[in-house]
N, CA, C and O atoms as a GROMACS GRO file, in nm:
protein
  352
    1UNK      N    1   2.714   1.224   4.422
    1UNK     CA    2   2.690   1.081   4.414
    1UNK      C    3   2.739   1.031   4.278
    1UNK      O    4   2.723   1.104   4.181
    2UNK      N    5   2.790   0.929   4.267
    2UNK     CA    6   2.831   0.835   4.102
    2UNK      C    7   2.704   0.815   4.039
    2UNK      O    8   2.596   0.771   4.077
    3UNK      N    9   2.757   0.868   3.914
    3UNK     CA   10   2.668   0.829   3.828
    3UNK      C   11   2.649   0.664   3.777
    3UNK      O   12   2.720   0.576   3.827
    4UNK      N   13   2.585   0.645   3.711
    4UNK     CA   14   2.520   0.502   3.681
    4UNK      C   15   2.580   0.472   3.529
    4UNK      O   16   2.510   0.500   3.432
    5UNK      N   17   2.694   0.422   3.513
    5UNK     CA   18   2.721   0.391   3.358
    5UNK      C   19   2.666   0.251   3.367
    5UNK      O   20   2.729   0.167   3.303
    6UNK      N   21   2.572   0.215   3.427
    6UNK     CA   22   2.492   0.060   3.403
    6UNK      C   23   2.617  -0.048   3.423
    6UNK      O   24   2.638  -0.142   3.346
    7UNK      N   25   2.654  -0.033   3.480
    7UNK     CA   26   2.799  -0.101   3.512
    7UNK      C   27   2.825  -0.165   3.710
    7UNK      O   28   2.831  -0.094   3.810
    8UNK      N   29   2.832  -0.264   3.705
    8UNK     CA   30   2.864  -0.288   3.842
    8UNK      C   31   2.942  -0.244   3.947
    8UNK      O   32   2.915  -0.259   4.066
    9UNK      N   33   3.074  -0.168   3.885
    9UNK     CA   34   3.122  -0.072   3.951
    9UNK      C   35   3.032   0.063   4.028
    9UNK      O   36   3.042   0.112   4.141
   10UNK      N   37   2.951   0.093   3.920
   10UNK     CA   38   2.857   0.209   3.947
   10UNK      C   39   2.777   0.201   4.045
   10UNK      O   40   2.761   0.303   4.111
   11UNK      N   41   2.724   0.113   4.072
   11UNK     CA   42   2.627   0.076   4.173
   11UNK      C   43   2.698   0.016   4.322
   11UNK      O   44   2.644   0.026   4.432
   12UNK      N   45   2.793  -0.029   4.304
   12UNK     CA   46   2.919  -0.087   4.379
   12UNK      C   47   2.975   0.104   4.471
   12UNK      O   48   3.011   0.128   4.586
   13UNK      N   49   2.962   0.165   4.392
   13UNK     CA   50   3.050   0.316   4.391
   13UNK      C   51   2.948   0.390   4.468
   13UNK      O   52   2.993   0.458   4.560
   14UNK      N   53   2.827   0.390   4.450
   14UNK     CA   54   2.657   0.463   4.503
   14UNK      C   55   2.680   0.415   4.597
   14UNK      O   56   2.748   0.483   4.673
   15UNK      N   57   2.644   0.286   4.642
   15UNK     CA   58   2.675   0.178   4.757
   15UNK      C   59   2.730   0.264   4.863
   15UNK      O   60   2.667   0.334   4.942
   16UNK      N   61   2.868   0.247   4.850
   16UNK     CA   62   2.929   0.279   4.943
   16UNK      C   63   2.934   0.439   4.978
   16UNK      O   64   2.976   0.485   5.085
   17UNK      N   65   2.881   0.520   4.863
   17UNK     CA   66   2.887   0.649   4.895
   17UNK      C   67   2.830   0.683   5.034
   17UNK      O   68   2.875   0.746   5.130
   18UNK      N   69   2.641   0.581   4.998
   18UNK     CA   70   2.554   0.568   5.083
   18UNK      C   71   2.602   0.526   5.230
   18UNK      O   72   2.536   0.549   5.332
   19UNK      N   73   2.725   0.463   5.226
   19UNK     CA   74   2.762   0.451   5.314
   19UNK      C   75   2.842   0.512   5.403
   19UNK      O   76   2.859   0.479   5.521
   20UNK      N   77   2.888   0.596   5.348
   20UNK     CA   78   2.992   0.703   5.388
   20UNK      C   79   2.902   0.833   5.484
   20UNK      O   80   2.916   0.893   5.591
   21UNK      N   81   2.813   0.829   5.377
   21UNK     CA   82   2.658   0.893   5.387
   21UNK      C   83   2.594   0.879   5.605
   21UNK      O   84   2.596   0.955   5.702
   22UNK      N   85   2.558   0.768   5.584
   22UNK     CA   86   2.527   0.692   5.694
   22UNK      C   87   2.620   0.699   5.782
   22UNK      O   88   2.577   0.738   5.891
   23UNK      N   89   2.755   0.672   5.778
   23UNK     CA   90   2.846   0.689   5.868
   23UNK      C   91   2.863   0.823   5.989
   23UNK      O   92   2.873   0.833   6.112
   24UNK      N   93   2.859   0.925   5.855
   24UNK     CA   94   2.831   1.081   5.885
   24UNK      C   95   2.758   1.129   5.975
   24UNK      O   96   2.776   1.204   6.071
   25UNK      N   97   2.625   1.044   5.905
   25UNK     CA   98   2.492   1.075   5.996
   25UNK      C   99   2.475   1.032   6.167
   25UNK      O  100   2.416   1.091   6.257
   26UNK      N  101   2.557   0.898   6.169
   26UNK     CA  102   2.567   0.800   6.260
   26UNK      C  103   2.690   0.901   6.364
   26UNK      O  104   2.664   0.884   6.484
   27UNK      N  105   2.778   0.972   6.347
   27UNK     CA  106   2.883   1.023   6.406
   27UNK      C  107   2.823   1.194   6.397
   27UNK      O  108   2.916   1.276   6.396
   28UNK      N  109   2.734   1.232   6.393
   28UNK     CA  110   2.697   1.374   6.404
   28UNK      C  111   2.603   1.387   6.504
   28UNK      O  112   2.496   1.330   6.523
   29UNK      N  113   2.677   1.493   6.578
   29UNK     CA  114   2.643   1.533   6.753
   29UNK      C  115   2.543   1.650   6.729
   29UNK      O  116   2.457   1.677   6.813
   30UNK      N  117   2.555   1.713   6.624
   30UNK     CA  118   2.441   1.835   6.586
   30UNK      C  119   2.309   1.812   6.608
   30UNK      O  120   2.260   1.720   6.541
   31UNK      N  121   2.229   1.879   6.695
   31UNK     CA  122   2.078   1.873   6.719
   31UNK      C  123   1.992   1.921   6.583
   31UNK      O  124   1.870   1.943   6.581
   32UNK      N  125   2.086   1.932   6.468
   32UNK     CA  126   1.996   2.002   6.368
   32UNK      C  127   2.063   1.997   6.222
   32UNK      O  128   2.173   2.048   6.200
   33UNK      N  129   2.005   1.946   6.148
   33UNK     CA  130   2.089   1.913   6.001
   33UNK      C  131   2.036   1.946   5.853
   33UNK      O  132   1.919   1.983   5.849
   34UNK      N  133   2.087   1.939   5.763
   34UNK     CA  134   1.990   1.952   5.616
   34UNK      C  135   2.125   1.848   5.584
   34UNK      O  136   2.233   1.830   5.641
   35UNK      N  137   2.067   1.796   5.478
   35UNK     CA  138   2.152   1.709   5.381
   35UNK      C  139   2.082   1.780   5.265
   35UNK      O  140   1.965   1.819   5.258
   36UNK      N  141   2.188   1.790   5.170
   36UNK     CA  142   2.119   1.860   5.038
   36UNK      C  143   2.233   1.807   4.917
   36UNK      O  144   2.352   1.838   4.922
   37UNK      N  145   2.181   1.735   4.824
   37UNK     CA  146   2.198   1.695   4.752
   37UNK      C  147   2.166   1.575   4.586
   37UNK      O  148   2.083   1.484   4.590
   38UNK      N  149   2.224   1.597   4.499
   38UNK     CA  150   2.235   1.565   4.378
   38UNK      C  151   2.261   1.384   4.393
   38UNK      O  152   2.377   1.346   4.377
   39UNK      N  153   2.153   1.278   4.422
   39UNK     CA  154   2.106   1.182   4.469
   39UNK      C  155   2.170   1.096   4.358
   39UNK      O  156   2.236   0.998   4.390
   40UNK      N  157   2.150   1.137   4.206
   40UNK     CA  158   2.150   1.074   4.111
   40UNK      C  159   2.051   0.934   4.084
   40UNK      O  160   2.072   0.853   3.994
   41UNK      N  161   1.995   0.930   4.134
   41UNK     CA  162   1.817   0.827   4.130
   41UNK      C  163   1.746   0.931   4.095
   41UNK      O  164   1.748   1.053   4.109
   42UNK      N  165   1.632   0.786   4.009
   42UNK     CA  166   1.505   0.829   3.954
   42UNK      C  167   1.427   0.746   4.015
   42UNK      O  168   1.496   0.662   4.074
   43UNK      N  169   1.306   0.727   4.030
   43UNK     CA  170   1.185   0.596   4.093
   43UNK      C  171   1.227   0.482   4.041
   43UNK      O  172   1.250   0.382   4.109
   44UNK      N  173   1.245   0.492   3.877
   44UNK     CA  174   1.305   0.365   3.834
   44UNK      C  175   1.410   0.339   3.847
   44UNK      O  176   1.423   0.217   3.857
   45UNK      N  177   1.540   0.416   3.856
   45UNK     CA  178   1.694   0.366   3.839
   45UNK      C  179   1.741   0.266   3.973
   45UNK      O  180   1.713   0.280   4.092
   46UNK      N  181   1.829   0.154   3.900
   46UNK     CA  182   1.895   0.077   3.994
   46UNK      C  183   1.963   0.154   4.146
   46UNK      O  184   2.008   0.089   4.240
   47UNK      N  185   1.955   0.312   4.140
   47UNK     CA  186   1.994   0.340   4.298
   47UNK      C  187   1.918   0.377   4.373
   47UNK      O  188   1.941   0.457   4.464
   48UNK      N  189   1.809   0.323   4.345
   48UNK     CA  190   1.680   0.386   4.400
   48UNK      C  191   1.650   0.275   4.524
   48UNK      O  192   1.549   0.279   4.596
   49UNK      N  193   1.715   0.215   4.531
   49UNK     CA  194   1.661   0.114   4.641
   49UNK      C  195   1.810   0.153   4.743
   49UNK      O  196   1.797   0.118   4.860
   50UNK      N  197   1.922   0.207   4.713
   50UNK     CA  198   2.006   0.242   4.828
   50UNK      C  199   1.974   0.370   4.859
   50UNK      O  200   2.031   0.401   4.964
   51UNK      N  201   1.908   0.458   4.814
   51UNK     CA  202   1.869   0.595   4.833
   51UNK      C  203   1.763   0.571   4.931
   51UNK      O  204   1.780   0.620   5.042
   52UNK      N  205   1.654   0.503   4.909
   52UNK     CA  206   1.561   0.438   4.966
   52UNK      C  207   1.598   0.365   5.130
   52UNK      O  208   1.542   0.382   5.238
   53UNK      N  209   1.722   0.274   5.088
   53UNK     CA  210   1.768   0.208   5.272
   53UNK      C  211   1.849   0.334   5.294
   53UNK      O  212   1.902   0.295   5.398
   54UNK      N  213   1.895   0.446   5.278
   54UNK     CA  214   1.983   0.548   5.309
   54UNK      C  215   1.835   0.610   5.414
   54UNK      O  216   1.808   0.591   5.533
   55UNK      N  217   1.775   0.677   5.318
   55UNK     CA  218   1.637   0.724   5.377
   55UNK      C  219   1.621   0.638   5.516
   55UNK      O  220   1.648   0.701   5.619
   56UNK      N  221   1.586   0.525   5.527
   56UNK     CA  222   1.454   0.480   5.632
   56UNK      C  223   1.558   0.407   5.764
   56UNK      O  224   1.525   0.366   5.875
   57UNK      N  225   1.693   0.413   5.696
   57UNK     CA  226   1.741   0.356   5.830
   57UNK      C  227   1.818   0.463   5.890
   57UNK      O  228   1.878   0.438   5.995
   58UNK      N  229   1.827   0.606   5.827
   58UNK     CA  230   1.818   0.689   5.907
   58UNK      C  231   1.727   0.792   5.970
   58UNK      O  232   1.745   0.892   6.040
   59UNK      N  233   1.583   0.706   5.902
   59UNK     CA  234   1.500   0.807   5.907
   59UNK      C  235   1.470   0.974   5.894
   59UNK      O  236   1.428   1.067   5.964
   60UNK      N  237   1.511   0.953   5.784
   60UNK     CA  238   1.511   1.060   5.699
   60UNK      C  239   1.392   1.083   5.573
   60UNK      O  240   1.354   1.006   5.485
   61UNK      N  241   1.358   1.207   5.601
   61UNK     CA  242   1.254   1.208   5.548
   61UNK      C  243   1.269   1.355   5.348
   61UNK      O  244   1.304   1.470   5.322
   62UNK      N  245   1.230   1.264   5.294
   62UNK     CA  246   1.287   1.374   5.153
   62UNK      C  247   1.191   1.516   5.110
   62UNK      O  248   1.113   1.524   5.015
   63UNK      N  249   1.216   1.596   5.189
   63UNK     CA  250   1.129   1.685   5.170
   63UNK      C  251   1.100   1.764   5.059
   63UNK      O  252   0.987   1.801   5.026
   64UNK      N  253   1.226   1.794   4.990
   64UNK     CA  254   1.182   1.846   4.863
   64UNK      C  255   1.278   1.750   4.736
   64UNK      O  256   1.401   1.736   4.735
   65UNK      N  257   1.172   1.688   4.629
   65UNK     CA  258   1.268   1.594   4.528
   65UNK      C  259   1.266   1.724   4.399
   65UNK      O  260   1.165   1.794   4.386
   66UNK      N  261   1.360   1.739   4.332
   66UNK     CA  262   1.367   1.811   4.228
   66UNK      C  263   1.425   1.791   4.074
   66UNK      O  264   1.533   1.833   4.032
   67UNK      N  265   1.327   1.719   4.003
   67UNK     CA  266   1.415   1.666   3.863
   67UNK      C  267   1.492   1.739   3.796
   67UNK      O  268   1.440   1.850   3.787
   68UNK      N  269   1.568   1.735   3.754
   68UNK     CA  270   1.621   1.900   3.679
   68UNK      C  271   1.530   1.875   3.562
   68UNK      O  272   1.434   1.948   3.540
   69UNK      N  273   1.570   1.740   3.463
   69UNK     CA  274   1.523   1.711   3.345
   69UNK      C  275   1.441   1.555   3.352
   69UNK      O  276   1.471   1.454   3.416
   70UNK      N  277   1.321   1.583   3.252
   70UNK     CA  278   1.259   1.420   3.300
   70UNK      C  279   1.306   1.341   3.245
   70UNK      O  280   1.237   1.239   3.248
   71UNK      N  281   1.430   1.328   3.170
   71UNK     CA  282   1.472   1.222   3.096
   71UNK      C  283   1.601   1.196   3.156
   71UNK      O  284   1.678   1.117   3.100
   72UNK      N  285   1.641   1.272   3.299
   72UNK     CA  286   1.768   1.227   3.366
   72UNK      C  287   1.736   1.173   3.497
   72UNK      O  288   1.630   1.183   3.558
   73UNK      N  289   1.829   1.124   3.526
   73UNK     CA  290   1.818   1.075   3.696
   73UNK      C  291   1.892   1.160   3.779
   73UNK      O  292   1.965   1.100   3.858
   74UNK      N  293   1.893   1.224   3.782
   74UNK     CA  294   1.906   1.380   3.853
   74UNK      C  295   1.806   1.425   3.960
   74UNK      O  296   1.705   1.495   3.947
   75UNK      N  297   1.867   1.357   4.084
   75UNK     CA  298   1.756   1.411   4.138
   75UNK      C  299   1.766   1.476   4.328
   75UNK      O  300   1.792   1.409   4.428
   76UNK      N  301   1.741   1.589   4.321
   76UNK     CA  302   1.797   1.673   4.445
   76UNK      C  303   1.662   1.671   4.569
   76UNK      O  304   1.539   1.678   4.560
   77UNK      N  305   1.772   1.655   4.698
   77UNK     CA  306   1.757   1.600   4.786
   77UNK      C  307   1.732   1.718   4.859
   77UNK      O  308   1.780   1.814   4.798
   78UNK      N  309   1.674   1.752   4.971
   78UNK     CA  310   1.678   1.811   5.084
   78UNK      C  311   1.612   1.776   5.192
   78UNK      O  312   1.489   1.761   5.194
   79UNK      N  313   1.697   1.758   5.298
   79UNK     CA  314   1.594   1.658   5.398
   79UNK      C  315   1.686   1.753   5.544
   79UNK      O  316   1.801   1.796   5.552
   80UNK      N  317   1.604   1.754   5.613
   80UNK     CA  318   1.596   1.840   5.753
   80UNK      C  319   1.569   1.763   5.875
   80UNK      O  320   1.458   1.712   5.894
   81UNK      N  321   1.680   1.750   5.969
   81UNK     CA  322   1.681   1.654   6.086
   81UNK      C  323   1.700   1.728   6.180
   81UNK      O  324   1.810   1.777   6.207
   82UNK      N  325   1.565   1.752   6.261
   82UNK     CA  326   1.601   1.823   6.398
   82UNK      C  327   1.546   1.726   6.528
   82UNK      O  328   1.430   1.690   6.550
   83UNK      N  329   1.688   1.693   6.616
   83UNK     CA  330   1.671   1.626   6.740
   83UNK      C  331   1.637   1.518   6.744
   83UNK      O  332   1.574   1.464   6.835
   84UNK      N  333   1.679   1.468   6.636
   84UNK     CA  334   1.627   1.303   6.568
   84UNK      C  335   1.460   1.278   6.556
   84UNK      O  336   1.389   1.181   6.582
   85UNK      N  337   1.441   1.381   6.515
   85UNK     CA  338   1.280   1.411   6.451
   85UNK      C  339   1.274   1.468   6.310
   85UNK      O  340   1.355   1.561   6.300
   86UNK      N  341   1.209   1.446   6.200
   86UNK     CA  342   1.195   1.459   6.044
   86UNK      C  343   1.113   1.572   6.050
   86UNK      O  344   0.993   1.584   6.072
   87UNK      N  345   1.245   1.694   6.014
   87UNK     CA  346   1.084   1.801   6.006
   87UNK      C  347   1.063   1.814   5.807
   87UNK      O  348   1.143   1.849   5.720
   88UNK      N  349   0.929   1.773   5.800
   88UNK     CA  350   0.877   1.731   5.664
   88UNK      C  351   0.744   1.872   5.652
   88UNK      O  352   0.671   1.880   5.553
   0.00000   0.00000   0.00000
């Protein structure tokens, strides 16, 4: 995911990742999935609200969040989709 140089591009760049994201999800025939990844949101950071509509409009559920460091927005994803059910 793009990092956040506090810049409108940056968030412009997350955006659409999320979207690329969604697309994926939307075109995958697999009865069974993990997404695993380096989110780059924190609770507070400006991508926390597309990480957030990424989540709930695919219903996806974040099963394990993992900070590396508490002073980064680093933050790892693993979420598990079986049969269009959230196994959490």
């Amino acid at each position: 995911m793009p990092t956040d140089y506090h810049d409108d591009d940056s968030l412009d760049r997350y955006l659409e990742t999320c979207g690329k994201i969604n697309a994926l999800i939307t075109e995958c025939d697999a009865a069974e999935f993990v997404i695993i990844g380096d989110y780059n949101c924190s609770v507070r950071s400006r991508f926390q609200s597309g990480f957030n509509e990424l989540m709930i409009t695919n219903k996806l559920c974040a099963v394990t969040l993992i900070c590396l460091q508490a002073h980064t927005h680093t933050v790892i994803v693993i979420t598990v989709v079986s049969h269009g059910l959230i196994i959490c």
